[in-house]
MARSELO-185089 format. One record per residue (C-alpha): residue in one letter; x, y, z. Coordinates in Angstrom, 3 decimals. Example, Ala and Ser with C-alpha at 12.3 -4.5 7.8 and 13.67 -1.06 7.14 Angstrom:
! residues 2
+------+----------+----------+----------+
| resn |        x |        y |        z |
+------+----------+----------+----------+
|    A |   12.300 |   -4.500 |    7.800 |
|    S |   13.670 |   -1.060 |    7.140 |
+------+----------+----------+----------+
***
This chain:
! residues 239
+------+----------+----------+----------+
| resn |        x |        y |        z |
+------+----------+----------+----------+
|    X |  -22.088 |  -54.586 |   42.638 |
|    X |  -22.457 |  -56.398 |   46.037 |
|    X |  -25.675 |  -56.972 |   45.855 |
|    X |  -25.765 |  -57.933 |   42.495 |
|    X |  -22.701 |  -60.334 |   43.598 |
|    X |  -24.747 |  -62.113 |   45.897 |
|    X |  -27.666 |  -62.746 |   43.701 |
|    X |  -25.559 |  -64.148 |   41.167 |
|    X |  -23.303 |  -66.375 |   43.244 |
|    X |  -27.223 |  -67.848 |   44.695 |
|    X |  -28.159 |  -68.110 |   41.105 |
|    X |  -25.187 |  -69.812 |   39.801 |
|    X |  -25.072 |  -72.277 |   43.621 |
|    X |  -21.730 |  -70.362 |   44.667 |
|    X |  -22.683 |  -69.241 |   47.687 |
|    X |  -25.406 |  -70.321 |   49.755 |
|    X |  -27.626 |  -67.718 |   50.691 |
|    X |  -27.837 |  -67.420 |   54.593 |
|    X |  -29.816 |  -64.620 |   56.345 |
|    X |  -26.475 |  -63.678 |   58.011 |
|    X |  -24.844 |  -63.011 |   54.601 |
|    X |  -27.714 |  -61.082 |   53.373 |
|    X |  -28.222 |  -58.937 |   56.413 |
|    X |  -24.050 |  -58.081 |   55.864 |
|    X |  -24.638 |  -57.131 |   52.119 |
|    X |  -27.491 |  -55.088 |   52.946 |
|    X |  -25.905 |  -53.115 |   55.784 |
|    X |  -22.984 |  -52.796 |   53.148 |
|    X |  -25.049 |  -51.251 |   50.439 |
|    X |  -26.829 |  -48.699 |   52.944 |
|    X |  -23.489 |  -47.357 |   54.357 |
|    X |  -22.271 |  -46.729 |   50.775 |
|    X |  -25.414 |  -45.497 |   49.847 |
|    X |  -25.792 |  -43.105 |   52.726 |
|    X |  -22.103 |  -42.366 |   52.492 |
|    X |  -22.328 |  -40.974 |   48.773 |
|    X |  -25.653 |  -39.541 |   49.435 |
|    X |  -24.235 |  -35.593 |   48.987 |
|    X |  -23.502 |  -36.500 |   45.254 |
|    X |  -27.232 |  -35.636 |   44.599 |
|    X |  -26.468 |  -32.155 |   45.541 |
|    X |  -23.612 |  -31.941 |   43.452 |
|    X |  -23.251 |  -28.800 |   40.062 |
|    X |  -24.157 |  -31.695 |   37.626 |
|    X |  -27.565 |  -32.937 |   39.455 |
|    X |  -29.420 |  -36.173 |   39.025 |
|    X |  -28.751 |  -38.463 |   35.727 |
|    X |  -31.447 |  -40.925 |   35.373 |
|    X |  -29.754 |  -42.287 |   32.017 |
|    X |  -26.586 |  -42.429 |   33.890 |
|    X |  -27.953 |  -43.986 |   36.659 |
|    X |  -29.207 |  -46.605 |   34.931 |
|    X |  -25.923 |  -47.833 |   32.769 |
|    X |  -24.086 |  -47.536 |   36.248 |
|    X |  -26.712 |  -50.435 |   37.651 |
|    X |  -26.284 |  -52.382 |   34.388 |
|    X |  -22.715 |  -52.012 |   35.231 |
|    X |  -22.327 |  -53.503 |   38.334 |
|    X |  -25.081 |  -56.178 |   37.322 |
|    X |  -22.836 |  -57.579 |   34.900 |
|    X |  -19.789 |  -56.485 |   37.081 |
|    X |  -21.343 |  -59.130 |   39.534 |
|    X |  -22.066 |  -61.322 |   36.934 |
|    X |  -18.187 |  -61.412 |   35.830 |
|    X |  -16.722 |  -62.573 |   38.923 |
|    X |  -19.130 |  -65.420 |   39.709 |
|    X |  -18.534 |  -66.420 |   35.811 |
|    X |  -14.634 |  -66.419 |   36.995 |
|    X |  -15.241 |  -68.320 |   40.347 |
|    X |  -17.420 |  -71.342 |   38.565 |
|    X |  -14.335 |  -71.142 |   35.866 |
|    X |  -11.777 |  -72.165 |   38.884 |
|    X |  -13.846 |  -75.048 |   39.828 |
|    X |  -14.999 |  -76.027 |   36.557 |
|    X |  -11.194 |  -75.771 |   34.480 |
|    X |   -8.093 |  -77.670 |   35.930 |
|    X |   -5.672 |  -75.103 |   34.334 |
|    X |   -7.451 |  -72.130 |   35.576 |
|    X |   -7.729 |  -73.649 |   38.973 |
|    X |   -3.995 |  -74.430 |   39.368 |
|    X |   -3.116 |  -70.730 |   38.154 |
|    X |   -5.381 |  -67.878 |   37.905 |
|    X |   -3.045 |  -66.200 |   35.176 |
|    X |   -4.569 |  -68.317 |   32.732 |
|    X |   -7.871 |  -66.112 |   32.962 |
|    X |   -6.671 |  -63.157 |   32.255 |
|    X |   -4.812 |  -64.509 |   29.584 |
|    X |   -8.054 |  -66.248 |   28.095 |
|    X |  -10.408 |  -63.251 |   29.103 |
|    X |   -8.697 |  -60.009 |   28.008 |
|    X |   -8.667 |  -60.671 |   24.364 |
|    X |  -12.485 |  -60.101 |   24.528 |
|    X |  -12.208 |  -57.500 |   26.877 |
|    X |   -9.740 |  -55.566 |   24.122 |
|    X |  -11.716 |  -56.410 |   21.215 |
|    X |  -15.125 |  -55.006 |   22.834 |
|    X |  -13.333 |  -52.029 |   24.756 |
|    X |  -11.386 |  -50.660 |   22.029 |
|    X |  -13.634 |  -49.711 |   19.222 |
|    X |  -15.657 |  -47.883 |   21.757 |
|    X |  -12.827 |  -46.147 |   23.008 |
|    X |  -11.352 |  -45.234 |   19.644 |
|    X |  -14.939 |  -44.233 |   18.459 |
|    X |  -15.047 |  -42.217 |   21.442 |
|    X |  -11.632 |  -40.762 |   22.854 |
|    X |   -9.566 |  -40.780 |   19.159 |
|    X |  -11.159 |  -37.350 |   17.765 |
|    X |  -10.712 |  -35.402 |   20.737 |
|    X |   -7.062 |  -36.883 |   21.031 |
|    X |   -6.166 |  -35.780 |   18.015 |
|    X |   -7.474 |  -32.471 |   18.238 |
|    X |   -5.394 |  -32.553 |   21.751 |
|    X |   -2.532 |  -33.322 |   19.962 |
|    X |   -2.207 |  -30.257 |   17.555 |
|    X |   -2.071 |  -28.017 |   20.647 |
|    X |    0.464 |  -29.652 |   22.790 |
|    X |    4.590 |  -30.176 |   21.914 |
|    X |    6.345 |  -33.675 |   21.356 |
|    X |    7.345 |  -34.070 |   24.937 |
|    X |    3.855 |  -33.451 |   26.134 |
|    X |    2.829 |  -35.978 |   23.774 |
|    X |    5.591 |  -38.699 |   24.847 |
|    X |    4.590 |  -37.611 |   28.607 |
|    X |    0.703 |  -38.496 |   28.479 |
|    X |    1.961 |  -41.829 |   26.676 |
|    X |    4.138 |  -42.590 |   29.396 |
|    X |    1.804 |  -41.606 |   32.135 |
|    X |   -1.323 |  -43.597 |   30.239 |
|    X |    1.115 |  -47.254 |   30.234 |
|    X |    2.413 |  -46.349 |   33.699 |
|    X |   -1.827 |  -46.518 |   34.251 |
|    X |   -2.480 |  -49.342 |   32.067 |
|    X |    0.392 |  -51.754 |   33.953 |
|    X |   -1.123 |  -50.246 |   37.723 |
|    X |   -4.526 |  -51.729 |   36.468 |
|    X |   -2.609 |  -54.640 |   35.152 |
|    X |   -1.249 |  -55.528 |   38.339 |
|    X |   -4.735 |  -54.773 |   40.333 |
|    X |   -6.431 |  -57.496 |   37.741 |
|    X |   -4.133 |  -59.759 |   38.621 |
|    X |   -4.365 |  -59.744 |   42.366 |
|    X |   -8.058 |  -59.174 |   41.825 |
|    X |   -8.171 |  -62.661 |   40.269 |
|    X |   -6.158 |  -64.251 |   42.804 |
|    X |   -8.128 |  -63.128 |   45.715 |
|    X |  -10.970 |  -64.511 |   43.925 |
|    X |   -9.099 |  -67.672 |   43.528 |
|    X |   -8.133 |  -67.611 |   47.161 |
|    X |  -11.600 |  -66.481 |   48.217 |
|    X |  -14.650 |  -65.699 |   46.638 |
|    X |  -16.458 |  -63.353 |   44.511 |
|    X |  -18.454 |  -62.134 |   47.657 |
|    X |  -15.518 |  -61.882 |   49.906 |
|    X |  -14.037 |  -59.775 |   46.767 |
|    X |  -17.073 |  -57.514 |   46.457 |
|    X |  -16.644 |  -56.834 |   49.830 |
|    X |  -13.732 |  -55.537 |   49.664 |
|    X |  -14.544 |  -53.495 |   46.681 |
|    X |  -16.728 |  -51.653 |   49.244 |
|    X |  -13.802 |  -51.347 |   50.849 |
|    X |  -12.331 |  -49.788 |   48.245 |
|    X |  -14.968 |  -47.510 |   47.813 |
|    X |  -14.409 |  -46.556 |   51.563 |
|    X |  -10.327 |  -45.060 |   50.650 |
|    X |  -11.722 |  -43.732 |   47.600 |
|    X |  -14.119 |  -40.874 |   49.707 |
|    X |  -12.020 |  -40.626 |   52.032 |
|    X |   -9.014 |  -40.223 |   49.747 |
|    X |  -11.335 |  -37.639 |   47.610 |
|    X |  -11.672 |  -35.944 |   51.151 |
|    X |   -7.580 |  -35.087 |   51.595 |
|    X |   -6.795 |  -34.871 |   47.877 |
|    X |   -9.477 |  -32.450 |   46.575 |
|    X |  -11.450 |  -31.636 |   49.756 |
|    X |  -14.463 |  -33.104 |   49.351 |
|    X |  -16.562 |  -32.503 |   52.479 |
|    X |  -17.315 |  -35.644 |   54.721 |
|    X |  -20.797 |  -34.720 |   56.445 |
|    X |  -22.136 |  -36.160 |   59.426 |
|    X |  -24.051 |  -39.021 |   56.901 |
|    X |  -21.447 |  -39.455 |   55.517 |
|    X |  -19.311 |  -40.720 |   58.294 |
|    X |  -22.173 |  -42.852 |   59.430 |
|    X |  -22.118 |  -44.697 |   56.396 |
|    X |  -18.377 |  -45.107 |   56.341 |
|    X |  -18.511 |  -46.541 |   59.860 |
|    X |  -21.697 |  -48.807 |   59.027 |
|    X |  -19.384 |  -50.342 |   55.396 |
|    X |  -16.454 |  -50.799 |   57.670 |
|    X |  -18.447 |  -52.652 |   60.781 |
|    X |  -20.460 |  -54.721 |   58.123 |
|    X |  -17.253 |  -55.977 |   56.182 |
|    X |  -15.822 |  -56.624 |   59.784 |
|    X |  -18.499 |  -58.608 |   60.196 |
|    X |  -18.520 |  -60.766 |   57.393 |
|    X |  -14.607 |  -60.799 |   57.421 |
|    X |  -15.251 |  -62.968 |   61.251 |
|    X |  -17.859 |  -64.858 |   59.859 |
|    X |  -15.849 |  -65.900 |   56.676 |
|    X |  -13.493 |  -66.723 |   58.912 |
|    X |  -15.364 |  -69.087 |   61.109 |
|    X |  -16.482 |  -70.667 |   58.487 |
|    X |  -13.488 |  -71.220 |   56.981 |
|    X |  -12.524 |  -73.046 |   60.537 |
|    X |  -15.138 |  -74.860 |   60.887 |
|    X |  -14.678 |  -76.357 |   57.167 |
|    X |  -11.074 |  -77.276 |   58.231 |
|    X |  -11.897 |  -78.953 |   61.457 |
|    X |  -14.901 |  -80.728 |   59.431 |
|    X |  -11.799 |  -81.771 |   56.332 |
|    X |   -9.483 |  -82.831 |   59.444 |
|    X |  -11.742 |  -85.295 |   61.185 |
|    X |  -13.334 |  -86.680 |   57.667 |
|    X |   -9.150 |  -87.188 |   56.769 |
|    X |   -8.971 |  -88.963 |   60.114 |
|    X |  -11.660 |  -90.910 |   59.601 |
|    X |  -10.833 |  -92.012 |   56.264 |
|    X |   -7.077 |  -92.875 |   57.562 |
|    X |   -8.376 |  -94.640 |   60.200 |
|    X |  -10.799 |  -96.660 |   58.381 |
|    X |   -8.184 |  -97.672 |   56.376 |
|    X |   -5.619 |  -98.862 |   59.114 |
|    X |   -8.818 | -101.165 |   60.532 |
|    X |   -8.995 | -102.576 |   57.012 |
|    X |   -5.752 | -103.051 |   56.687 |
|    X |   -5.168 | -104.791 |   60.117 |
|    X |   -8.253 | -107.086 |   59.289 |
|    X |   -6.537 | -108.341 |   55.888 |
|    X |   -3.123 | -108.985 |   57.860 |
|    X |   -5.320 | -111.004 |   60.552 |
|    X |   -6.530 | -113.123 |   56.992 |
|    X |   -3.214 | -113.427 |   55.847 |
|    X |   -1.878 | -115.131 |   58.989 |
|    X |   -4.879 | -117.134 |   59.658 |
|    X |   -4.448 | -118.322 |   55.888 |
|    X |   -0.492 | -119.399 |   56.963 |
|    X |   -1.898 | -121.067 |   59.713 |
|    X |   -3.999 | -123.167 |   57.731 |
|    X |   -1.299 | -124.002 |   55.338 |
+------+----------+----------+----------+
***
């Protein structure tokens, strides 16, 4: 999704594209790469089909959140609060979502629900909205990091994320963290370090930049407006 990320935001002008940058998102993708590269060895094997709808995935993953970054600078409302997306955006998320999911999930839950009691029942409910506000609440401050941000600087840390997810699987269900493994985890964190500094420099150098073109403007403005009182007394004089 990173990499896809920062092809989009070049397409779409939202990021320029800087060798820096690239060499960051690169170094990114072959720590996660390297990091998950056990999975091949896993019971289930090698899914080509799979493999393929995950890239679609994260293409239009990518895709999403540069969509959502032009919307900030393109609608006033959005810009001023980010809410407004998600209010204007998960309507079509429902509407394409939920027929899959009720084509797909409904005849096994029924079937589920002949075996198990009442309370069961009224326990998975609970536990499934308990889920469904958690992911609520990450959309929310996933949008307003992107409005605070970008959708690079949010990719990034998705591959964060991805970081505490392996090593979370590692403590939870003891997943085994190889010697690869723990390269690529160190090469996603020092990368994201990385472009966390540069961000940041950037970031100061576009404030300095804002501060002295404010000054200038301001200062312009006081020369003007000492020229036009020079007029207006020269123009009493001559009355």
């Amino acid at each position: 999704t990173l990499a896809w990320t920062l092809i989009w935001a070049t397409a779409f002008r939202l990021e320029p594209c800087r060798l820096k940058t690239v060499l960051v998102v690169l170094v990114i993708v072959g720590g996660l790469v390297l990091a998950t590269e056990g999975e091949r060895h896993q019971t289930y094997g090698f899914s080509a089909f799979g493999t393929i709808l995950v890239l679609v995935a994260a293409c239009l993953g990518g895709a999403r959140w540069c969509l959502t970054q032009a919307l900030f600078s393109r609608d006033a409302a959005c810009a001023e609060d980010p809410v407004v997306v998600v209010y204007h955006v998960s309507p079509a998320g429902v509407l394409t979502l939920l027929p899959i999911a009720l084509l797909w999930e409904f005849p096994r839950l029924y079937f589920w629900l002949q075996l198990v009691s009442t309370e069961g029942a009224i326990s998975a409910f609970l536990f499934a909205c308990g889920a469904g506000v958690i992911a609520y609440l990450m959309l929310l401050a996933e949008v307003k990091l992107l409005h605070e941000t970008s959708s690079l600087s949010l990719s990034v840390g998705g591959a964060l994320k991805d970081v505490s997810q392996i090593c979370l699987a590692s403590v939870t269900f003891g997943d085994e963290i190889t010697l690869g493994t723990a390269a690529g985890l160190v090469l996603v964190l020092a990368a994201s370090l990385a472009y966390a500094k540069s961000r940041a420099g950037r970031r100061r150098s576009a404030s300095v930049a804002e501060g002295a073109t404010r000054y200038a403007v301001v200062t312009t403005k006081g020369d003007f407006d000492d020229a036009l009182d020079d007029d207006d007394l020269n123009d009493n004089e001559l009355l």
